[in-house]
C-alpha positions as CSV (number, residue, x, y, z in Angstrom):
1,X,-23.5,-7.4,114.7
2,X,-24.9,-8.2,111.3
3,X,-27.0,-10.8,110.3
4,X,-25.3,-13.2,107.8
5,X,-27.0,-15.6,105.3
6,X,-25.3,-18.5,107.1
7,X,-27.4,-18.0,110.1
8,X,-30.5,-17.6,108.1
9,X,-29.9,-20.6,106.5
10,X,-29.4,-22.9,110.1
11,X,-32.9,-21.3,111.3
12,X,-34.1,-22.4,107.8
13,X,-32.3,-25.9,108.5
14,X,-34.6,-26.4,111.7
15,X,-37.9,-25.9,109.4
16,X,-39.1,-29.3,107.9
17,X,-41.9,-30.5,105.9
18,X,-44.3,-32.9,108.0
19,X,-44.8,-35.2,104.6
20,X,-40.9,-35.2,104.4
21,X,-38.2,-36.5,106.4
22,X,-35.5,-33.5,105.0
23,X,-35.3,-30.0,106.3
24,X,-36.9,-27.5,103.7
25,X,-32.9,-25.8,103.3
26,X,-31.9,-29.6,102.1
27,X,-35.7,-30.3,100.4
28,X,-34.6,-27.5,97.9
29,X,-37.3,-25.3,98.8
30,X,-35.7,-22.1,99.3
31,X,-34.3,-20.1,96.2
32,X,-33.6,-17.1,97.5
33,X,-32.2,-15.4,100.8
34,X,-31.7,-11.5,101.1
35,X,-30.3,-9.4,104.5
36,X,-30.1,-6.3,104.1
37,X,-28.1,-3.8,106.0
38,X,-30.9,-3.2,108.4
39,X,-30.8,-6.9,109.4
40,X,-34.4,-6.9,107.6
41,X,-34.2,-10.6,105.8
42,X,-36.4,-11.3,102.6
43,X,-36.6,-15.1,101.4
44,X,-37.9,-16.1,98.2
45,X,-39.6,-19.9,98.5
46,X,-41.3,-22.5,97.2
47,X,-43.5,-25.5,97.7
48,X,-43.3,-28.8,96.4
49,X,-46.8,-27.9,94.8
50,X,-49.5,-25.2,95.0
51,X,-51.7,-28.2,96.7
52,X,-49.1,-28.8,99.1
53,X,-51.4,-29.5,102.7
54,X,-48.2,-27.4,104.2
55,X,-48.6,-24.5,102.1
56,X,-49.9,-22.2,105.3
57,X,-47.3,-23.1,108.1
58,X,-44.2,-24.0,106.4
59,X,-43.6,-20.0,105.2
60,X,-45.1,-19.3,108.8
61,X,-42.5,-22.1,110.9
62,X,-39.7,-20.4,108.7
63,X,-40.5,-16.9,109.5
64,X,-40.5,-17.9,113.4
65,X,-37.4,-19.4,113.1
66,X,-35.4,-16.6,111.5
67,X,-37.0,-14.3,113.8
68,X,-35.3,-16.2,116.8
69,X,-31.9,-14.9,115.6
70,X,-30.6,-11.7,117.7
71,X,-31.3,-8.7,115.9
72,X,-33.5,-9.6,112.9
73,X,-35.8,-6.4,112.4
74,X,-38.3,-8.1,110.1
75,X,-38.6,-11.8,108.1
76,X,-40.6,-11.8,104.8
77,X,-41.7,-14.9,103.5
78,X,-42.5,-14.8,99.4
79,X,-43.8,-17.8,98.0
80,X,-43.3,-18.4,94.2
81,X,-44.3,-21.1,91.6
82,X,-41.7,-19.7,89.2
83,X,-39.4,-21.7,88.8
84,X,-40.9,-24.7,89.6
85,X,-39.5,-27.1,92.5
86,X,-38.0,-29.9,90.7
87,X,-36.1,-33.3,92.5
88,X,-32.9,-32.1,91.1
89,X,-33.2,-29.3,93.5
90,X,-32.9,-32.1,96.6
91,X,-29.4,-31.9,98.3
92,X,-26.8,-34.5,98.3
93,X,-27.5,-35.2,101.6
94,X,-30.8,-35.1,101.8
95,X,-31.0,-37.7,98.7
96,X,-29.1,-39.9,101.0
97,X,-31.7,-39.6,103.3
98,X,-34.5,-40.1,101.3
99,X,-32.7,-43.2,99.9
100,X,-33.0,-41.7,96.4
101,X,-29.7,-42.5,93.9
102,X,-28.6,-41.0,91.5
103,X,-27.5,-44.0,89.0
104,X,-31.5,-44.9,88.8
């Protein structure tokens, strides 16, 4: 059975960032998820900032989490600064969360 990017994505759910109280799926973080046919998954990612104190085990936590799911081959982990994480990029849900409104 194939690997879909909805599975991917609830791995992803169960990574979060130890400053924040959001999952980095929610956070924004995450631009980019690739499975290919071989069940070999590539994720493109980011970091709220290249000083981030996280920078090391967040792509690492992810990578052990995908891994979990039956049949992945092979998890990637590519951090980018291009484009650069913004707020905007913060879920609905997680805004609600984070008790950040949108009318401010």
């Amino acid at each position: 059975m194939a690997i879909t990017e909805d599975q991917v994505i609830g791995q992803i759910k169960q990574v979060f960032d130890p400053e924040v109280p959001v999952d980095v799926w929610n956070f924004g973080l995450i631009y980019d998820i690739a499975v290919s046919e071989t069940d070999e998954v590539n994720i493109r990612m980011t970091l709220t900032s290249e000083a981030c104190p996280s920078a090391r085990e967040i792509p690492v936590d992810i990578e052990k989490k995908v891994m979990q799911l039956p049949g992945v081959k092979s998890c990637d982990i590519e951090v980018v600064w291009e484009p650069k994480w913004t707020p905007e990029r913060i879920s609905a849900e997680a805004r609600e969360t984070l008790g950040l409104d949108d009318d401010e």
